[in-house]
MIVO-734242 format. One record per atom (N, C-alpha, C): residue in three letters; atom name; x, y, z. Coordinates in steps of 0.05 Angstrom, whole numbers. Layout:
ATOM    aa   at        u        v        w
ATOM   ALA   CA        X        Y        Z
...
//
This chain:
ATOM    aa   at        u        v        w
ATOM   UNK    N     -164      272     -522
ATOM   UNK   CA     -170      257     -497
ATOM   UNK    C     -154      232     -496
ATOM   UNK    N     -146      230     -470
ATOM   UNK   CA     -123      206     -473
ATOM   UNK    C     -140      182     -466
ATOM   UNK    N     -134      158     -473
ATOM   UNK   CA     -145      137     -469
ATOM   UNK    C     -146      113     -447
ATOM   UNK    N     -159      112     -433
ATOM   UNK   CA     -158       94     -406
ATOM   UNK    C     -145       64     -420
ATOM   UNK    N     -118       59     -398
ATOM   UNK   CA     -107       30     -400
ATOM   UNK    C     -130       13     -407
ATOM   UNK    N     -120      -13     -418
ATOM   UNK   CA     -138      -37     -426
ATOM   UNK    C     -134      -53     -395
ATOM   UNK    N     -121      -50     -378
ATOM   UNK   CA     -122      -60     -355
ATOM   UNK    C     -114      -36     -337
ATOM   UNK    N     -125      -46     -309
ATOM   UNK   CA     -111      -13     -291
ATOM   UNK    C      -80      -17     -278
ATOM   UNK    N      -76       -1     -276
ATOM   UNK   CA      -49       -2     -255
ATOM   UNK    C      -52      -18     -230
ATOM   UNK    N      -29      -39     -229
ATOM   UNK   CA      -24      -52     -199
ATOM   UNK    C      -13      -33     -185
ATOM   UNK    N      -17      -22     -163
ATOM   UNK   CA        4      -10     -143
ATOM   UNK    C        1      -31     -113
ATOM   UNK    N       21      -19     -102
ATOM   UNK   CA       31      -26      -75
ATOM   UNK    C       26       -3      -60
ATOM   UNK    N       26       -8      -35
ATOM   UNK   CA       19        8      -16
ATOM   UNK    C       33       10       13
ATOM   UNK    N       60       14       12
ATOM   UNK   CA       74       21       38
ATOM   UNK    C       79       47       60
ATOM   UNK    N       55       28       81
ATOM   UNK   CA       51       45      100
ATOM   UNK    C       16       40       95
ATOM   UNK    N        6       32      115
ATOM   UNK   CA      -27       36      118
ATOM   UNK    C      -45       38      140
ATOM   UNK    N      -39       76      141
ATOM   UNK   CA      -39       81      171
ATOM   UNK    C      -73      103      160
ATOM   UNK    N      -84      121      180
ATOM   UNK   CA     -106      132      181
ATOM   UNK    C     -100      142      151
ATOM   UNK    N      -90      156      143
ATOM   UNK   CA      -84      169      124
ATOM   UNK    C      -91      156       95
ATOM   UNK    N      -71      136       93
ATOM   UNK   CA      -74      124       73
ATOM   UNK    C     -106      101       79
ATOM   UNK    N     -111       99       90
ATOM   UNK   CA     -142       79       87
ATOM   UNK    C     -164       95       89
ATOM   UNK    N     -160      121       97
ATOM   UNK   CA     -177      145       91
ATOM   UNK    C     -173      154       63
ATOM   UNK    N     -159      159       60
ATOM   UNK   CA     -168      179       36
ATOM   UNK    C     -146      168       17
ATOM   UNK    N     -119      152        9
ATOM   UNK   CA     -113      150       -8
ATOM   UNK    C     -127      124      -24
ATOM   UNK    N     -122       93       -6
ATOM   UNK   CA     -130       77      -17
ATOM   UNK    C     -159       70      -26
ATOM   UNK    N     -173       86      -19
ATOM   UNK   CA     -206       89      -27
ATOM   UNK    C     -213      100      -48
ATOM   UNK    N     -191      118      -64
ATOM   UNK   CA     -192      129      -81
ATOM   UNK    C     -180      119     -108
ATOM   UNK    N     -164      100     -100
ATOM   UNK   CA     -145       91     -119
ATOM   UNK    C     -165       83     -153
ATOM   UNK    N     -194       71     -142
ATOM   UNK   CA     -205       59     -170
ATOM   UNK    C     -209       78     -191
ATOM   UNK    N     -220       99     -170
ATOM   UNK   CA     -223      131     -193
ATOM   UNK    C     -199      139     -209
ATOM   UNK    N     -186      134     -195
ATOM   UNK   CA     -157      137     -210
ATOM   UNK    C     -149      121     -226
ATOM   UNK    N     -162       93     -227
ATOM   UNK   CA     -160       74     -250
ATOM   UNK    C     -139       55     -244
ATOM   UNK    N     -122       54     -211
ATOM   UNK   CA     -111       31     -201
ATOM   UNK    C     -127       17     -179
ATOM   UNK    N     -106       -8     -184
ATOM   UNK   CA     -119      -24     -171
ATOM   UNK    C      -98      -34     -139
ATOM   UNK    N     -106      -38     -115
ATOM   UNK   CA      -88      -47      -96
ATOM   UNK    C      -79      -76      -97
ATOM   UNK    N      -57      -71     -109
ATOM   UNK   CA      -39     -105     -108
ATOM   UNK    C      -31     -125      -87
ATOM   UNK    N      -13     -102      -70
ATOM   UNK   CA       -4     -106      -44
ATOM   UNK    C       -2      -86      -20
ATOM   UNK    N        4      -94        3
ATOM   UNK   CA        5      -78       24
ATOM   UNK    C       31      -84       40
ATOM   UNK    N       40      -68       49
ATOM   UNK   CA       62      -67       74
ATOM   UNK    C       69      -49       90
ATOM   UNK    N       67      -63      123
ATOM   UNK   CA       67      -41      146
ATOM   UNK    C       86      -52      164
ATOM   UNK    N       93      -44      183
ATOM   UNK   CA      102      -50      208
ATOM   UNK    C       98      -81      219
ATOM   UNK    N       73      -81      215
ATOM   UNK   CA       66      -96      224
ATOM   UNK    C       40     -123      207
ATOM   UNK    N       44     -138      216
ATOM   UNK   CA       32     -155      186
ATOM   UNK    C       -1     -152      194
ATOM   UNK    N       -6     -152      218
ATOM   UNK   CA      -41     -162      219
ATOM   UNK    C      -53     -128      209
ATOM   UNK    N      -37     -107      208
ATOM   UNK   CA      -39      -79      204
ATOM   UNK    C      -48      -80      164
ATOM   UNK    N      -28      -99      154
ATOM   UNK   CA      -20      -99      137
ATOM   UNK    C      -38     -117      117
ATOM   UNK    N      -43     -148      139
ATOM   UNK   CA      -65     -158      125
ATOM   UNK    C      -94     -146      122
ATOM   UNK    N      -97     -129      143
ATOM   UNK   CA     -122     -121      144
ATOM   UNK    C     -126     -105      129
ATOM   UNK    N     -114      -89      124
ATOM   UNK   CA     -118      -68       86
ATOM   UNK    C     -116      -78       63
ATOM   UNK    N     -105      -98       57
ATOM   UNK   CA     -108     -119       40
ATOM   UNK    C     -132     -131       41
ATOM   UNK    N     -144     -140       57
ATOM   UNK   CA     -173     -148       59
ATOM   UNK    C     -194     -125       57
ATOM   UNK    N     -190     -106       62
ATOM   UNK   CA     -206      -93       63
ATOM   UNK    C     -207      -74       35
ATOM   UNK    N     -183      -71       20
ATOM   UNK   CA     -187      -60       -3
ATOM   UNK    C     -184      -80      -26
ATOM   UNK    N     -179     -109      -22
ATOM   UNK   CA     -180     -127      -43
ATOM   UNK    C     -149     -132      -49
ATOM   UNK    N     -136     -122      -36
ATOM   UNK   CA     -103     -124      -46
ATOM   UNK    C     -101     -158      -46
ATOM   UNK    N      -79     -171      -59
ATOM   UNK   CA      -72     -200      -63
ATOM   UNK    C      -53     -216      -39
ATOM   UNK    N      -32     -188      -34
ATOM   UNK   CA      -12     -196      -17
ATOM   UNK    C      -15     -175        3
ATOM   UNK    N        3     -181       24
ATOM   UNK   CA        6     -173       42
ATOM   UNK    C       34     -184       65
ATOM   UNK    N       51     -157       66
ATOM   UNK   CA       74     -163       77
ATOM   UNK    C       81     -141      102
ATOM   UNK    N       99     -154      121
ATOM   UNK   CA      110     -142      144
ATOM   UNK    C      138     -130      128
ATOM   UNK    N      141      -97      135
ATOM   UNK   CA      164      -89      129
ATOM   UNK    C      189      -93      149
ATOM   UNK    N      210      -95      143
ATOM   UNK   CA      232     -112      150
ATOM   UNK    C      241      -79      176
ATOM   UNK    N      247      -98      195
ATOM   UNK   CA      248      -86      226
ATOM   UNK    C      269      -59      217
ATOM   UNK    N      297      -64      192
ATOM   UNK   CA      316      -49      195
ATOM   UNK    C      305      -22      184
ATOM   UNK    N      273      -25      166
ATOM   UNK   CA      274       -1      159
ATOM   UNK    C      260       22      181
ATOM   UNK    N      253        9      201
ATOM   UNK   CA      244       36      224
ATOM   UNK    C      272       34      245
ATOM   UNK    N      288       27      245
ATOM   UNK   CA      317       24      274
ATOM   UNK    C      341       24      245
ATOM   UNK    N      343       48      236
ATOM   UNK   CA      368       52      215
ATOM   UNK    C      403       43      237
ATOM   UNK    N      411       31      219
ATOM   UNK   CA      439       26      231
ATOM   UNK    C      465       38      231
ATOM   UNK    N      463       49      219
ATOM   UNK   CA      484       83      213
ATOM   UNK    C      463      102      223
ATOM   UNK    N      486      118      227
ATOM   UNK   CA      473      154      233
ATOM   UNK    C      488      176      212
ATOM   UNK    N      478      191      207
ATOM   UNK   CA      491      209      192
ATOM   UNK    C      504      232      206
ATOM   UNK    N      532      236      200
ATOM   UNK   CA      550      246      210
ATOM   UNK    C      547      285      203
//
């Protein structure tokens, strides 16, 4: 039997849309992590899952990663 960490895992959480506040981040304690941070689109999106699962931080993801500036040929 393997042995549970002496502390749990920090993770991050990018993207916190129905999905993830349904069923991933609710789950995370059973799994023995803990929510560190959050980041969405949008920051009040972003603070609010943070608040609501205990995360520390909370950040707006940067505009270039939804409007890519190259296209692939």
């Amino acid at each position: 039997m393997t042995e549970a960490p002496a502390q749990p895992l920090r993770v991050g959480a990018i993207g916190v849309g129905v999905h993830a506040t349904t069923s991933i981040l609710p789950n995370l304690p059973a799994a023995g992590m803990v929510l560190a941070a959050t980041c969405a689109r949008h920051i009040d999106r972003a603070e609010a899952a943070a608040a609501r699962f205990g995360a520390g931080s909370a950040f707006e993801a940067p505009s270039s990663w939804s409007h890519p500036t190259s296209s692939r040929a």
